[in-house]
C-alpha positions in Angstrom: 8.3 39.4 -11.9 8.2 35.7 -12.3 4.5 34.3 -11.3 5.8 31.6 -8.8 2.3 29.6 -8.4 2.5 29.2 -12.4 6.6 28.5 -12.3 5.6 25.5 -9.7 2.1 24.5 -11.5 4.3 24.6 -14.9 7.6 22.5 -13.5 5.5 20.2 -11.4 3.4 19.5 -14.7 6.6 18.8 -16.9 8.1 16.5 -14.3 4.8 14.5 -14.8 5.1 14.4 -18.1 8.8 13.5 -17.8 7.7 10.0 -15.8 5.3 9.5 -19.4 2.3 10.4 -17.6 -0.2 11.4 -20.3 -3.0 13.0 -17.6 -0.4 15.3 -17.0 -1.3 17.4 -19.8 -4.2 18.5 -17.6 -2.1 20.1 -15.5 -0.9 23.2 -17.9 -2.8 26.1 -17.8 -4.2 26.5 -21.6 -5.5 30.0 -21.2 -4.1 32.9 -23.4 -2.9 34.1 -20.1 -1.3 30.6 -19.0 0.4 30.9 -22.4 2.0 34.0 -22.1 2.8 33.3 -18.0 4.7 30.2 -19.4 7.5 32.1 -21.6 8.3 33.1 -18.1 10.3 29.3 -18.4 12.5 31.5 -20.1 13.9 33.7 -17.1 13.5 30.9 -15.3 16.1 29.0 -17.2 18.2 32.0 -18.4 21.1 31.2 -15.5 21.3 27.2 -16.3 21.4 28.1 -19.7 24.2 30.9 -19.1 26.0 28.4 -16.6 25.7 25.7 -20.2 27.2 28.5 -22.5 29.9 28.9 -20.0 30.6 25.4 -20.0 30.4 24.6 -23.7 33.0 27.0 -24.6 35.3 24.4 -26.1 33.0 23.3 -28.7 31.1 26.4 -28.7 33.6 29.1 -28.8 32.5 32.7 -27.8 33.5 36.0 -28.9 36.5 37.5 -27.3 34.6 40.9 -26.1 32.6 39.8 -23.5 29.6 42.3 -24.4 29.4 41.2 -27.9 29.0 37.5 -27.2 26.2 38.4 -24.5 24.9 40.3 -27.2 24.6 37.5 -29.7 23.8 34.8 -27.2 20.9 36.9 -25.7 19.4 37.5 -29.4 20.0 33.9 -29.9 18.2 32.8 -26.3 15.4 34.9 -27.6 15.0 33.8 -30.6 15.2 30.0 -29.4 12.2 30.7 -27.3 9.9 32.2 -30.1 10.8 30.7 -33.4 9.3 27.6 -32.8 6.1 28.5 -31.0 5.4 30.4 -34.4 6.1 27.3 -36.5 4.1 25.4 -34.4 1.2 27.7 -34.4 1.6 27.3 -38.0 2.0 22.7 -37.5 -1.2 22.8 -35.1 -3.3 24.9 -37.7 -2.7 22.7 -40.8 -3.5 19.4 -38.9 -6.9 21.2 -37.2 -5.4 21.5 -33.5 -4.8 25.1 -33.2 -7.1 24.5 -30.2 -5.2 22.5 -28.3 -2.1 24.7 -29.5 -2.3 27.1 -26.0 -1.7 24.3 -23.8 1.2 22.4 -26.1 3.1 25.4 -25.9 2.9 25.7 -22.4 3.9 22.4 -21.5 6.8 22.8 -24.3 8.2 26.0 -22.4 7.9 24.5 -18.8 9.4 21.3 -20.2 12.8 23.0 -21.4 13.6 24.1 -17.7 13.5 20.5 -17.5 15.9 20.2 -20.5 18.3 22.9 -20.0 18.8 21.4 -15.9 19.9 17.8 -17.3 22.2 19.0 -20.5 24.5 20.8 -17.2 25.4 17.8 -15.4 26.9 16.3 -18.6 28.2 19.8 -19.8 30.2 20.4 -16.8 31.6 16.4 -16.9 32.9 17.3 -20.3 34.2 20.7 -19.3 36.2 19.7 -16.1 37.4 16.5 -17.5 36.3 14.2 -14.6 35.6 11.5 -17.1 36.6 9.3 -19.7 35.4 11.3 -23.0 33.6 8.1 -24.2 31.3 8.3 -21.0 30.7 11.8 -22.0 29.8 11.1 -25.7 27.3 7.9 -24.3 25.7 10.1 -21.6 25.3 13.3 -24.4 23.9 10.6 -26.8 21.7 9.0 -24.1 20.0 12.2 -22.6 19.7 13.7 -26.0 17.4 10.3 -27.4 15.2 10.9 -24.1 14.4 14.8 -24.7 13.7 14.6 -28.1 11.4 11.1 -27.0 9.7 13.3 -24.4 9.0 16.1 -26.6 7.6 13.3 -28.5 5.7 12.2 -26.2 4.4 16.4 -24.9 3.5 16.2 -28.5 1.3 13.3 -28.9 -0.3 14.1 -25.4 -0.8 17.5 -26.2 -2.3 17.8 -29.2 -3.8 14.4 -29.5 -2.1 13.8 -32.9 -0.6 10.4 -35.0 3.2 9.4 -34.5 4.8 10.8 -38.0 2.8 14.8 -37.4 4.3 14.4 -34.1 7.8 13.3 -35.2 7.5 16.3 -38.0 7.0 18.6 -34.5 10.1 17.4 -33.1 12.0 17.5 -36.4 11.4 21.1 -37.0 12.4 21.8 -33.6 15.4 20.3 -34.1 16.3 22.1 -37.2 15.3 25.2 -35.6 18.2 24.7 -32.8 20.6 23.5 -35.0 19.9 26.7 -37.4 20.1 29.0 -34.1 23.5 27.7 -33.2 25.2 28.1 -36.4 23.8 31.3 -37.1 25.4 32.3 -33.4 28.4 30.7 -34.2 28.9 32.7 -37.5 28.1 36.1 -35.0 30.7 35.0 -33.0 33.0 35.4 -36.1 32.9 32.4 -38.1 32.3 33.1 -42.3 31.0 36.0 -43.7 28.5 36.9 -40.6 31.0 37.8 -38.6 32.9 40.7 -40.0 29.6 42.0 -40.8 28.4 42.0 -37.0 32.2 43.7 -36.3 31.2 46.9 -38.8 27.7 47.0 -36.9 28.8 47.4 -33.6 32.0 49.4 -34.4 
């Protein structure tokens, strides 16, 4: 059951932070039980990020039993939404802030509702065809440069850190996504992964 005082408390704080409102940060329950309510951003997004799988077939193809590619995409959801609070743990610790780690994961969790919401609009422009593909690549390009600035930005205000630690924050984030994806892709039976995954669940 989804905590909806801490789902409002947590969205209402990220939209904050999305207008670059740095006393927003105050908002985010840093609690260990504010932390844990705030992976609850993950059910929470789970059908826009369903609805963005759906519509990124294209470029993103999915395997052809419909069980097996939920399959795969659910371990990869899950994993998306743990692997880099770990690292992070790990980022806050070496630069002294593991006590202002709590609240930078919560705002991190509440702000990817935030991100999964805009990536559909664009998504679904590219999947219907409604417009020019140059529009498409400018807007994917455009929205992508203000996500990775405001989890810049959820950074910095978070943990109270220099520009470059908090550039390294976003960086491994990145990598950690971009790892995610291809190792779903190869699931869905690209390389050697594949045809592995097909003896498993034979």
């Amino acid at each position: 059951m989804i905590d909806l005082a801490a789902a409002y408390r947590g969205i209402a704080g990220a939209l904050r932070l999305a207008r670059l409102d740095p006393s927003a940060i105050r908002d985010f329950d840093g609690s260990i039980e504010g932390f844990w309510k705030s992976f609850q951003a993950a059910i929470v997004a789970a059908p826009l990020f369903a609805l963005l799988i759906l519509l990124r077939t294209t470029e993103h193809p999915l395997s052809s039993d419909p069980l097996r590619a939920l399959f795969i995409e659910a371990i990869g959801y899950v994993i998306g939404w743990t692997a880099f609070p770990l690292a992070a743990w790990y980022l806050a610790n070496a630069l002294g802030k593991s006590q202002r780690y709590l609240t930078y994961i919560v705002a991190y969790n509440w702000a990817n509702v935030l991100q999964v919401t805009a990536f559909v609009p664009v998504a679904a422009l590219s999947a219907l065809g409604v417009a020019p593909q140059s529009v498409i690549v400018f807007a994917a390009l455009l929205l992508t440069g203000s996500i990775v600035y405001y989890q810049f930005f959820i950074v910095r205000s978070a943990l109270d850190i220099e520009p470059l630690p908090a550039l390294g924050f976003v960086v491994v984030d990145l990598m950690l996504g971009l790892a995610i994806d291809a190792f779903e892709t190869a699931l869905h039976g690209g390389g050697i992964i594949g045809p592995l995954l097909n003896k498993i669940l034979a």
